[in-house]
N, C-alpha and C positions, 0 to 999 in steps of 0.2 A: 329491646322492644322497638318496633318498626315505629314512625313515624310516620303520621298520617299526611299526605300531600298539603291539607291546610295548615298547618305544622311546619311548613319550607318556610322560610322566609325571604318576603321580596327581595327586588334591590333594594326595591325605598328603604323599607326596613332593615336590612341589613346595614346599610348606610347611616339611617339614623342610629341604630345598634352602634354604630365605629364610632362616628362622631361623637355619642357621652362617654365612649372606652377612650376615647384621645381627651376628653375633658379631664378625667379622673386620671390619666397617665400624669397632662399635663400639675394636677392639685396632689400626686402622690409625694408622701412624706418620707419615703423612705425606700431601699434601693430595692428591697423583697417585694413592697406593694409595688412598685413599675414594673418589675419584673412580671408579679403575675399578671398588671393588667395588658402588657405587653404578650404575653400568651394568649391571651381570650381573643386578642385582634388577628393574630398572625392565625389560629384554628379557624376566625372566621372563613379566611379565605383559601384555606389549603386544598378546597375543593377547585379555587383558582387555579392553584399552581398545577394541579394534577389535571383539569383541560389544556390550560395552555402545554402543556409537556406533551401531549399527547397530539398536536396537531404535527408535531416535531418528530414524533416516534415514525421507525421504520426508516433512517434516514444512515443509517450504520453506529449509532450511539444507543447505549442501552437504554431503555426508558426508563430503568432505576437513576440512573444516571440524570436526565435531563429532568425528573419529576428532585432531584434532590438539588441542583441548580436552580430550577423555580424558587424553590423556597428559600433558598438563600436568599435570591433576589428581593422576594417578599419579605424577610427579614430588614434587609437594607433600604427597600423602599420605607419600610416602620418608622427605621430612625431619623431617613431624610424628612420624610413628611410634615408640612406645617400647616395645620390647620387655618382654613377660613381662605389658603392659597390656591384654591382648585375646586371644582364640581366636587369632588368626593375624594375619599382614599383609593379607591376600586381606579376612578381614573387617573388616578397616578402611580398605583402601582403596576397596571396593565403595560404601559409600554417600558417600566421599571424590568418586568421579569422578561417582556418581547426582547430587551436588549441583550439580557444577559444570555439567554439562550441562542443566540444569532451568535452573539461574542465566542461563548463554549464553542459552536459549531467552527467558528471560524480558527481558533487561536487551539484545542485540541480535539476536534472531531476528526481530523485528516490524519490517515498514515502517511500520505504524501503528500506534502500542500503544496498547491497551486500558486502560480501569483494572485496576486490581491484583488486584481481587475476580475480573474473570472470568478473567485470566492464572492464577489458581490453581483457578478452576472448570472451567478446561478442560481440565486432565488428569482429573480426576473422571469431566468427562461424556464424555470417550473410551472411557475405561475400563469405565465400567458401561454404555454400549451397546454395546459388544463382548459384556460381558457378557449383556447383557439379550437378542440377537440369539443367541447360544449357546444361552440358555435358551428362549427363546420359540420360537424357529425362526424366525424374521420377523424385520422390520425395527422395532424399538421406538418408540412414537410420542414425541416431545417432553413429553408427561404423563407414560409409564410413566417413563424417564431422569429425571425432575424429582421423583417421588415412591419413587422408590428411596431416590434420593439426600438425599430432606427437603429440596430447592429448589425454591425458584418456578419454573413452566412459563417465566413471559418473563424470567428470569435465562437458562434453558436454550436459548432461540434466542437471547437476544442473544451467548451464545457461539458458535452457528453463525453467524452475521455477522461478529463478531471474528473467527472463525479465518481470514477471507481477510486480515487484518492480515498475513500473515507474507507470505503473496505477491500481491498486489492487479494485476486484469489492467493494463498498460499499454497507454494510450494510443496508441502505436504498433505495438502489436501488429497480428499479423492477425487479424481475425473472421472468422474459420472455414475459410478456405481461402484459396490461396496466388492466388487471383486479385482476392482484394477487395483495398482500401487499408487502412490501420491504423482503430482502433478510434473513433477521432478524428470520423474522417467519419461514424459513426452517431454521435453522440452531436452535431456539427455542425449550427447550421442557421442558413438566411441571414436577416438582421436587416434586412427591406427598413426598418422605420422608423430602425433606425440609421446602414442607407448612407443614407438621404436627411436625415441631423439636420443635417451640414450646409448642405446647399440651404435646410433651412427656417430656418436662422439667419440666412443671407445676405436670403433672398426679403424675413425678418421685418425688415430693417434695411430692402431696401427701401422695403418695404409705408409706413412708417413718414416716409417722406421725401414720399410721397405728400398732397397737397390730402385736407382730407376729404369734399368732394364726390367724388374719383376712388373712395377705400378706399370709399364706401357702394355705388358701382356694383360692384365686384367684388366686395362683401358679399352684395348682393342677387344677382348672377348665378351666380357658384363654391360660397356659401356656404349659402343658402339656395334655390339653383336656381332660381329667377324666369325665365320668361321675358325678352325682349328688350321684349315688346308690354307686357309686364306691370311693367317695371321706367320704360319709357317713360309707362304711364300713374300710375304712381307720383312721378314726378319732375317731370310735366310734358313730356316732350319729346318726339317722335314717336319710334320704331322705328332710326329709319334713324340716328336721330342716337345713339341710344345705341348701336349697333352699331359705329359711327364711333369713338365716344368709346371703347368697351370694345379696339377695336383699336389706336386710340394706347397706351393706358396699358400693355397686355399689352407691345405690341413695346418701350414706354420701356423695361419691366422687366425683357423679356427681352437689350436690348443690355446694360444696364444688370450682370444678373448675370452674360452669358461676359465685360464687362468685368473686373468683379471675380475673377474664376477665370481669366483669361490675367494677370491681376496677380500672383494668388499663385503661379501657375506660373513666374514668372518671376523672383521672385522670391530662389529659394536661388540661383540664377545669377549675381544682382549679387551 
């Protein structure tokens, strides 16, 4: 059954409502009766916790999340409370539950946390370029927010870079549409010198086993590009016979390396 708007009840009233629920906590004879009357106060205000959570929401924390932190807090505020020590319960629990929602934010709302200094400059700089956009009509540059506030300009961006701390894109996301693959693949790219670091350890071990009259001919031909004519009148030998010679040694090298690669292939097998 809906209740009628005259039917709300004040602050006043609400207030005076807590204050005989804390009379009757404090005259309870026994551990069921504080208990219930301990429930009728913490329902008063669970409409509290669920505004204040909500000023919160949209901040990368779930708002299940930050509406079930209130109410702890409000719980905690219950039992520290000592009547006749304060305006009301309402104004001692309000910045009972601001804290602890500040705290959650700070101690696990970050996937990557920040140092301390900008977790507590960052409520600041939200705040006063809400402000500063209210007053200017515009969008406030990173100077005006830094000189409101009496901070350094790159204090004030390195807080727009931390705020992605709280939710930082993943890797398997999609970029940008439901037809690309995750985010992975841009940021991916293929490492021809790394797929081939093997081949050149093996070749190097070849190389190595090699006469060094052979390693000077494929010095001069692969490495320094020489001609055939040109590495034959270097050596002394005609054309045809360094040609000869560059073909034995290539095909020794090459039986030489699919031997060693059907070895290792074959090897998790034994």
């Amino acid at each position: 059954m809906a209740h009628s708007t005259s039917s709300i009840p004040t602050f006043s009233e609400r207030d005076a409502e807590t204050a005989a629920l804390f009379e009757q906590l404090a005259a309870a004879r026994s551990e069921g009766e504080a208990e219930r009357v301990a429930c009728e106060i913490v329902h008063l205000y669970l409409d509290l916790c669920t505004v204040m959570a909500n000023r919160y929401a949209g901040r990368g924390v779930e708002r299940d999340d930050l509406v079930q932190v209130a109410r702890l807090a409000l719980v905690k505020a219950l039992h520290r409370y000592q009547p006749g020590h304060g305006p009301s319960f309402a104004a001692y629990a309000v910045p009972t539950i601001s804290g602890e929602l500040k705290r959650w934010f700070r101690d696990r709302g970050w996937v990557v946390r920040p140092p301390r200094r900008l977790q507590e400059l960052r409520a600041d700089v939200s705040a006063e370029r809400e402000r500063l956009e209210q007053e200017l009509g515009s969008t406030p540059s990173d100077a005006d927010v830094a000189a409101s506030l009496g901070a350094k300009v790159c204090d004030v961006r390195e807080v727009a870079v931390a705020v992605s701390g709280f939710h930082p894109l993943s890797l398997d996301g999609l970029a940008g549409d439901d037809e690309r693959s995750g985010m992975e693949h841009l940021l991916a790219v293929t490492d021809e010198d790394l797929d081939r670091a093997e081949d050149r350890v093996c070749l190097s071990e070849a190389l190595g086993r090699l006469p060094e009259e052979e390693r000077q001919l494929l010095v001069l031909r692969f490495v320094e590009g020489r001609t055939q004519r040109e590495i034959g009148e270097l050596v002394g030998v005609s054309q045809m016979q360094v040609s000869r010679s560059l073909r034995r040694i290539t095909a020794r090298l090459r039986a030489e390396l699919l031997d060693t690669t059907e070895r290792e292939m074959l090897e998790p097998a034994s």
